[in-house]
C-alpha positions in Angstrom: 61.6 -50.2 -197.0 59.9 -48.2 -199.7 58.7 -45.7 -197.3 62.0 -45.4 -196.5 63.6 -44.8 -199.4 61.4 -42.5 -200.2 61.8 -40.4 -197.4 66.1 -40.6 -197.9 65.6 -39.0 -201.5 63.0 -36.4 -200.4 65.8 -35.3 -197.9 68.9 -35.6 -200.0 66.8 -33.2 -203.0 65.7 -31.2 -200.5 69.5 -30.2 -198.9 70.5 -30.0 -203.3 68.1 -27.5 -203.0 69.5 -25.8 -200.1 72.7 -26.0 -201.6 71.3 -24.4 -204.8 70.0 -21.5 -203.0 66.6 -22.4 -203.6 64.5 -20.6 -200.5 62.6 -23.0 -198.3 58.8 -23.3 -198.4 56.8 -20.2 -196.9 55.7 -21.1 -193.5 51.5 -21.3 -192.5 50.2 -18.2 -191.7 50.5 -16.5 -188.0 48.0 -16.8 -185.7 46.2 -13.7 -184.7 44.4 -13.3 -187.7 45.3 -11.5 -190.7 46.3 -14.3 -192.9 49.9 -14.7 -194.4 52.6 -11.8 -194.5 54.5 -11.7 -197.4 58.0 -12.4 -197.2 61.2 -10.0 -197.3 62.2 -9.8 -200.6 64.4 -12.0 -202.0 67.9 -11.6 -201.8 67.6 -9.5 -198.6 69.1 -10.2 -195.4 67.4 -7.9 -192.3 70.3 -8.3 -190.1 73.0 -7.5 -192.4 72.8 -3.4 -192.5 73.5 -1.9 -196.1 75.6 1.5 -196.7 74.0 4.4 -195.0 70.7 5.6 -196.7 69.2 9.0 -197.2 65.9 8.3 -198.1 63.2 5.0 -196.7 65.5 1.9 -198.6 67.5 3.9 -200.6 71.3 3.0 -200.6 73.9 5.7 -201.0 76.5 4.4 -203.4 80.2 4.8 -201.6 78.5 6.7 -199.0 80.0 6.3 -195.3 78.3 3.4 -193.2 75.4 4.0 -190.9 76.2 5.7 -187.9 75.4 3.8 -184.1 71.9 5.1 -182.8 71.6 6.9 -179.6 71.5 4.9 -176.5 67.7 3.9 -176.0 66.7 6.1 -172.8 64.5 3.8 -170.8 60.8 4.2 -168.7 60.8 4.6 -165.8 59.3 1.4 -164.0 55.9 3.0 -163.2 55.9 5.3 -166.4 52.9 3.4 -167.6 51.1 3.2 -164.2 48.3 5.9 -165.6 47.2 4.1 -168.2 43.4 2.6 -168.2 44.4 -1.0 -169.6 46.3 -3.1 -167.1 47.6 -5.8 -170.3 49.1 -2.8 -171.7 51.0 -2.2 -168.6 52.1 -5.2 -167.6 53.2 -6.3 -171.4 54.8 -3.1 -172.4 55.7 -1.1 -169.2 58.6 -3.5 -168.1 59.9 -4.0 -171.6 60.5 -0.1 -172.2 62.0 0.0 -168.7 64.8 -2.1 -169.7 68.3 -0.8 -169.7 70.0 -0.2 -173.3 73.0 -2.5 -171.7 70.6 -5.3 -171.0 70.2 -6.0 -174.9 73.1 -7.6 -176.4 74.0 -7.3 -180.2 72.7 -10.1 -182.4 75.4 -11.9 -184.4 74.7 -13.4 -187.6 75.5 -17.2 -186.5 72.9 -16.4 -183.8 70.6 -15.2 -186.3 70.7 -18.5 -188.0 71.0 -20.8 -185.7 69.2 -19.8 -182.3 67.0 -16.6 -183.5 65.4 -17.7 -187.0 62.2 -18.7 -185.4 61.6 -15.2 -183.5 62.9 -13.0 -186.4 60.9 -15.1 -188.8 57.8 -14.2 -186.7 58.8 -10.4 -186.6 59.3 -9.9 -189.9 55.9 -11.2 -191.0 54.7 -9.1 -188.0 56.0 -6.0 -189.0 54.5 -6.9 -192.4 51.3 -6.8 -191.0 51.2 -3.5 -189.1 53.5 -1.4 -190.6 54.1 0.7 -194.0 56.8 -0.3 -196.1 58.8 2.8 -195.5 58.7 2.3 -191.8 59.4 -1.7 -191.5 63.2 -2.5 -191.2 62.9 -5.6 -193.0 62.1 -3.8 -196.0 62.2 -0.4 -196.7 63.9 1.0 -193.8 67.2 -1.1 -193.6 70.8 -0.3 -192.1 69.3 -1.1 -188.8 70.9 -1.9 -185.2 69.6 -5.1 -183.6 69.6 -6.5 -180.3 68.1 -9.2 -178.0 67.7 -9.8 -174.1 65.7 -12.1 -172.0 63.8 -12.2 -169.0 61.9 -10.7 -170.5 63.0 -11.7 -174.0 62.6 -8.7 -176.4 64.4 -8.1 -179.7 64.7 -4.5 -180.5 66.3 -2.3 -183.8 67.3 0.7 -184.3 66.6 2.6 -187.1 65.8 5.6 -189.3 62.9 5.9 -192.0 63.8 9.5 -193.7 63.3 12.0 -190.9 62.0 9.8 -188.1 64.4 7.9 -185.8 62.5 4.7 -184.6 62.9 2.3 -182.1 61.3 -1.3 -182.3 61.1 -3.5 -178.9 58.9 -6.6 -179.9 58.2 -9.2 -177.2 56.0 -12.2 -177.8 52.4 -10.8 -177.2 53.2 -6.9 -178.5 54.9 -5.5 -180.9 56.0 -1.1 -179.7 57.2 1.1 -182.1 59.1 4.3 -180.8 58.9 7.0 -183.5 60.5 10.4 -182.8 60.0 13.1 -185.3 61.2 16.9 -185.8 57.7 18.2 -185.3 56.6 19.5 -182.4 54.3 16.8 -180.6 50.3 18.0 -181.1 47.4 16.2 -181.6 47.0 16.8 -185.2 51.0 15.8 -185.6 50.4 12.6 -183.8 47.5 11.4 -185.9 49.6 12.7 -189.0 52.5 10.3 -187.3 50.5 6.9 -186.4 49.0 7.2 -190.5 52.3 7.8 -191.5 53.4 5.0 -190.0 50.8 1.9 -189.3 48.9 0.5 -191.9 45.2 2.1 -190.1 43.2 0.9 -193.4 43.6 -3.0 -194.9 41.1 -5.0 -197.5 41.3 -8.4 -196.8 40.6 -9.7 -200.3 38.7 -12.3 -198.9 40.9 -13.6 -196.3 40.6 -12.5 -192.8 38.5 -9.4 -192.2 39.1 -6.4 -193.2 40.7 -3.0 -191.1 39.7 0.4 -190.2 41.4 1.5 -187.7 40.7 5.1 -186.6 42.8 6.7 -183.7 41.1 9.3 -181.8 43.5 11.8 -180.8 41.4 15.0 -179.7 42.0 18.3 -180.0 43.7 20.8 -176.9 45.4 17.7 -175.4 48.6 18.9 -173.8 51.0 15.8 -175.1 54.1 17.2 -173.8 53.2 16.6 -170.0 51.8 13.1 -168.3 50.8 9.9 -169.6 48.1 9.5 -172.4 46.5 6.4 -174.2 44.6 6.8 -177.6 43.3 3.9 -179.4 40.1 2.4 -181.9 37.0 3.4 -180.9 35.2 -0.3 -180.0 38.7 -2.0 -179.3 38.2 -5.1 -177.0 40.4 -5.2 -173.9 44.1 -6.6 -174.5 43.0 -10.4 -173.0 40.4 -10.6 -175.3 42.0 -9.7 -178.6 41.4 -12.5 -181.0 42.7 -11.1 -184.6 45.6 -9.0 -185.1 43.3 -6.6 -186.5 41.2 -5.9 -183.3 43.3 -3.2 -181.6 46.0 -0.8 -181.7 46.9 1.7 -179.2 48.6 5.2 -179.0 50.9 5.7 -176.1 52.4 9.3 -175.3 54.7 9.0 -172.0 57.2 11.8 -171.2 56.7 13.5 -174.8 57.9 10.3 -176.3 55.7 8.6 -178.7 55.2 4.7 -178.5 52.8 2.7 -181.0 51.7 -0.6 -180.2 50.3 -3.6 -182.1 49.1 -7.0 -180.4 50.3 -10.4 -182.0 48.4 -12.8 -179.0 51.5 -15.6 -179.5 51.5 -16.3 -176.6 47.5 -17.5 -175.4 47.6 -18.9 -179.0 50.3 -21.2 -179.3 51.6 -21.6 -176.0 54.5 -18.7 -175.6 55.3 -17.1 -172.0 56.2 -13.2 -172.4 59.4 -14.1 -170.7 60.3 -17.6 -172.9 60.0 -16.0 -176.5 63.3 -17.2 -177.4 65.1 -20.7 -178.1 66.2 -22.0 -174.9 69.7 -22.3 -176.8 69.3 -18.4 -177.1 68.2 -17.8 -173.6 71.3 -19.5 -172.2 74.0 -18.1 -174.5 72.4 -14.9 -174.1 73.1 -15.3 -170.0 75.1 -17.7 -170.0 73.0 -20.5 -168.2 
């Protein structure tokens, strides 16, 4: 009976806190290596997009509101097929052959009833491989998101400054399209993947520390066929066991695609096509 009561007033001062805006505890750290992400900043809300912004998180005070991306042009469904690692095919080729029609706008009741686990997830994800500047949970907001299943994805639109960026993140990967005014060379692109992945972290202790260096030689013609850069040393995809083991470089029609590897799914039990609640799945298609 003690037990009991004792569990009834943990509950009730836990929902005064919830009442009092108080946030909940910080959840364990993701697997994959890396330790814990920080969270957004208080106060923020990732889904709700702020006026229209002229710099990375700046807000323009009685500026107009942001305007609707461009349609996301997809793959083609063999795009990928030259690439040398057959993970990175089968993980990312289908997801950046979906249609833009196939992803549905996320509402914020969704948000916090079916999708909190997933964007929770992403956020500390993005965290982890991203700079500040570039990560539209912090300082690139006004985003546009969406979600589809089969295979479930959730993907924003966004711009940080001068680069227009499209995030697709699945349960395994996490792609980051980046298009820039530059012409596309090989000293642009490793200018672009430093501007926008965090390549060097010191662990402090916790995890191990990251060097990631992407080779991009020089004379490479990027504006034709398919090309794969990556860490020298990188494992394949399968055998990736921290977050920190590999990134790759992905140039496909002149489009520029960086991916990150978050191994959900061979860690906690995740299927690349059963990310999302199944409450989320069926809304979502209506079965």
């Amino acid at each position: 009976m003690k037990r009991l009561l004792g569990a009834r007033r943990l509950a009730a001062a836990l929902a005064l806190l919830t009442l009092a805006g108080c946030p909940p505890p910080a959840p364990p750290a993701p697997p994959g290596g890396g330790g814990q992400p920080p969270p957004p900043p208080a106060g923020t809300d990732p889904m709700t997009p702020p006026p229209a912004t002229d710099a990375p998180g700046g807000p323009t005070d009685g500026g107009p509101p942001a305007p609707a991306p461009a349609e996301v042009k997809p793959l083609a469904a063999d795009a990928l097929a030259p690439v040398d690692e057959p993970t990175v095919k089968a993980w990312v080729g289908p997801a950046l052959a979906q249609p833009a029609a196939s992803f549905k706008p996320i509402e914020r009741a969704d948000r916090e009833r079916l999708l909190s686990a997933p964007l929770e997830e992403s956020s500390g994800a993005t965290s982890f491989f991203l700079n500040p500047d570039v990560d539209p949970y912090r300082g690139a907001k006004g985003g546009v998101w969406t979600v589809r299943r089969d295979p479930d994805l959730i993907r924003c639109q966004y711009r940080a400054g001068d680069l227009a960026c499209v995030l697709t993140e699945g349960a395994n990967f996490l792609c980051l399209e980046v298009t820039t005014k530059d012409a596309l060379s090989p000293a642009s692109l490793r200018k672009l993947v430093k501007r926008v992945a965090q390549l060097e972290v010191k662990s402090d202790g916790i995890g191990q520390d990251r060097a990631w260096k992407v080779e991009v030689p020089d004379g490479v013609d990027l504006t034709k066929g398919v090309h794969r850069f990556g860490n020298p040393g990188a494992p394949p995809v399968m055998l990736v066991a921290s977050r920190d083991d590999r990134i790759d470089v992905l140039v496909a029609d002149g489009r520029v695609f960086v991916v990150f590897y978050k191994k959900i799914e061979q860690l906690v039990g995740f299927a690349p096509d059963n990310w999302l609640d199944p409450a989320a799945r069926k809304k979502l298609t209506g079965r």
